[in-house]
N, C-alpha and C positions, 0 to 999 in steps of 0.2 A: 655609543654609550647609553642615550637615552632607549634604544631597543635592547640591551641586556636589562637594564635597570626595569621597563618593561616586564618582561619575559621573566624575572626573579621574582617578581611582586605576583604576577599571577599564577609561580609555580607554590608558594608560600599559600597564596589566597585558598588553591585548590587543595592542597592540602588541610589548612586551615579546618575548610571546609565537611571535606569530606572524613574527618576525624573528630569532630565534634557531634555532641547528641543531645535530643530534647528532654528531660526525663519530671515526672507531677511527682513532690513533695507531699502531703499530707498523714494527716492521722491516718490511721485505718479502723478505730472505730469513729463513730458518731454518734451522737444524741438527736431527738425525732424535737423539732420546733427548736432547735440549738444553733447558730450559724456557726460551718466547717469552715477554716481557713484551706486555701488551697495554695501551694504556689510552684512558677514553673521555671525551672531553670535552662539554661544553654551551657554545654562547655564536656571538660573533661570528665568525669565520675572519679576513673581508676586516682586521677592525679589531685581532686580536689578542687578542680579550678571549676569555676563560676563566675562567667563573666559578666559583666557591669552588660543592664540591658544598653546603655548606649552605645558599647559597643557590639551590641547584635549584627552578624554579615547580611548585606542581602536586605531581603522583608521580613526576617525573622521576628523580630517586634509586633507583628500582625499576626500571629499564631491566635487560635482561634479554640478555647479551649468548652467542653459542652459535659454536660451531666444528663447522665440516664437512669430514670427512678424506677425503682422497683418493679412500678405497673407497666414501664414501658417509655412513659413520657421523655422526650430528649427535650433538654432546655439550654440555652448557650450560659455560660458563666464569663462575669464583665472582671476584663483582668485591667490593672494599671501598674506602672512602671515601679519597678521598690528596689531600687539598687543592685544586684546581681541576679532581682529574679523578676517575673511577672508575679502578682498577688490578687487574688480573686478568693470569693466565698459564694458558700449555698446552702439554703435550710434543711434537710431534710425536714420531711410533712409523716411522714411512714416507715414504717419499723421494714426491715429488708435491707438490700446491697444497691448501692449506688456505684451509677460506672461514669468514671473519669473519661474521657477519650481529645486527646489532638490529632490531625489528619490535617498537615501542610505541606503544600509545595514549594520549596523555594526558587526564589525567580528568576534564580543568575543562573546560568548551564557554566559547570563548570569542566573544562577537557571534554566537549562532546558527551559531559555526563548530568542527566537531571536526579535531583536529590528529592526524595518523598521522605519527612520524616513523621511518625506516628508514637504516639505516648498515652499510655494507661493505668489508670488507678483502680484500685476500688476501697470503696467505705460502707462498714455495716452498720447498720442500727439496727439494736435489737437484733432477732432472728435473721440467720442469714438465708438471703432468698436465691434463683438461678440469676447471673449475670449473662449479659451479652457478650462478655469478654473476646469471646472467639471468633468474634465477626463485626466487632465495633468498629476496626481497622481492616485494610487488606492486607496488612500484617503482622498479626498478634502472638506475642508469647505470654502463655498462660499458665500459672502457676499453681499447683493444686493445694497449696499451704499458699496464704496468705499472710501465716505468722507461723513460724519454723522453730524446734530446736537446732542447738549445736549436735555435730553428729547423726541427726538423723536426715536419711532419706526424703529431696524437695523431687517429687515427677514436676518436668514441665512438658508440655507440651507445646507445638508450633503450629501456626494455621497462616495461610496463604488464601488468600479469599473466600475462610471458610471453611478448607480442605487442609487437611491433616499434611503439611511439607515433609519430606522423607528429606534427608541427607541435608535439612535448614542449620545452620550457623548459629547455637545462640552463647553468650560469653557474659558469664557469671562474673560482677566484680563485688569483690568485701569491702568492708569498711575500713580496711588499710591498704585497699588499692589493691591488691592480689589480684588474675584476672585467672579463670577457670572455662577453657574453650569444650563447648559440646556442642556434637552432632546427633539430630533425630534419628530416630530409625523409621520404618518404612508407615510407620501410623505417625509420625511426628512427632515422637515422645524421646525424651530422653531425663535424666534426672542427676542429683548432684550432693553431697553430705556438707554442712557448711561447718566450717571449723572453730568461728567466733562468733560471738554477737554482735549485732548491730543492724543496720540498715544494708540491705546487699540493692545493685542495680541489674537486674536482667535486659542484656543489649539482642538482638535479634536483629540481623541482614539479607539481605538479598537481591540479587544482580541480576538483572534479565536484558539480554541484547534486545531492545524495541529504539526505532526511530521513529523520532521526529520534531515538532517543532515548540519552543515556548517563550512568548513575548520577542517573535523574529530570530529567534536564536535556533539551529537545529541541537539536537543530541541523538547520539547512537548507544546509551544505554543508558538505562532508570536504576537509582540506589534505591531500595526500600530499608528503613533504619525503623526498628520499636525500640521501647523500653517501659520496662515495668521493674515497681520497688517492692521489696518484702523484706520484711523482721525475723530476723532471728533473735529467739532468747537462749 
């Protein structure tokens, strides 16, 4: 009994697991000498659920969330615990685009699989300047509207270390949970019409057979998980 009850818990866990996503909250603009609230969630998007950080799986509470300014500067942003999310702030100093970026690994292998997951923002002030969006992560989906109409045409693109991913996974969900599955094409571009307003979640994956080992555990293949938010009006 205790090795069924075992082997349930851990099939629950890994699911758990590998079904949930990180994704940064914020404004998307900003004011230059104004403190930006930030904050970071864990959980489901499509379903609404946001789970209480104390129940974060794993080292998930240790995420690690950094701001990149305009000119270049990356600076780490100090988050603390606030009920279903982590909450951190930063000043913008300079009129331009600030980029958001998380890059964690979590420490549990779960079925021989290690889970990387990665989350980005950005915030303008003032003029909008180039981002590093497309390489802040080793795996970024990147959005050419930051703020969208209903109905019209959002290009996204997907990048893998950099490089434009052909045939990459990325899954549009709305604000009433709808999910909307696209694939890149051979520049890693693909694009999507949104049908309401609101805040939408762009999820982005990617599965690569690589072994080996983390904190004495092996695994025989790496999730890589983004997410990036955009407005539709």
């Amino acid at each position: 009994m205790k090795r069924i009850v075992f082997s349930l818990a851990l099939i629950l866990s890994t699911l758990f697991a590998s079904a949930h996503a990180v994704w940064i909250e914020t404004s998307f603009t900003g004011t230059k000498n104004k403190s930006q609230e930030v904050r970071v969630y864990l959980g489901e998007y499509a379903d609404g659920v946001r789970d209480n950080v104390d129940k974060w799986f794993s080292n998930m509470k240790d995420v690690q969330l950094f701001v990149t300014a305009p000119n270049g500067d990356r600076q780490p942003v100090t988050l603390k615990a606030n009920g279903n999310h982590l909450l951190g702030s930063f000043t913008p100093s300079a009129d331009g685009t600030y980029t958001l970026s998380i890059a964690h690994t979590v420490a549990t292998i779960y079925s021989e699989n290690k889970i990387e997951y990665y989350a980005t923002a950005t915030v303008v002030t003032g003029k909008p300047s180039v981002s590093p969006l497309s390489g802040v992560t080793a795996l970024s989906v990147v959005p050419a509207l930051q703020t969208a109409k209903k109905q019209q045409p959002v290009p996204v693109s997907l990048f893998s270390d950099k490089q434009p991913l052909e045939k990459g996974k990325v899954e549009v969900i709305s604000p009433l949970g709808w999910i909307k599955t696209l694939y890149t094409d051979e520049k890693g571009a693909a694009s999507f019409s949104p049908i309401e307003a609101g805040q939408y979640l762009l999820e982005a994956s990617r599965n690569e057979k690589v072994t080996g080992t983390l904190n004495d555990k092996p695994f025989k293949s790496v999730s890589h998980i983004v997410t990036h938010c955009i407005a539709v009006k």
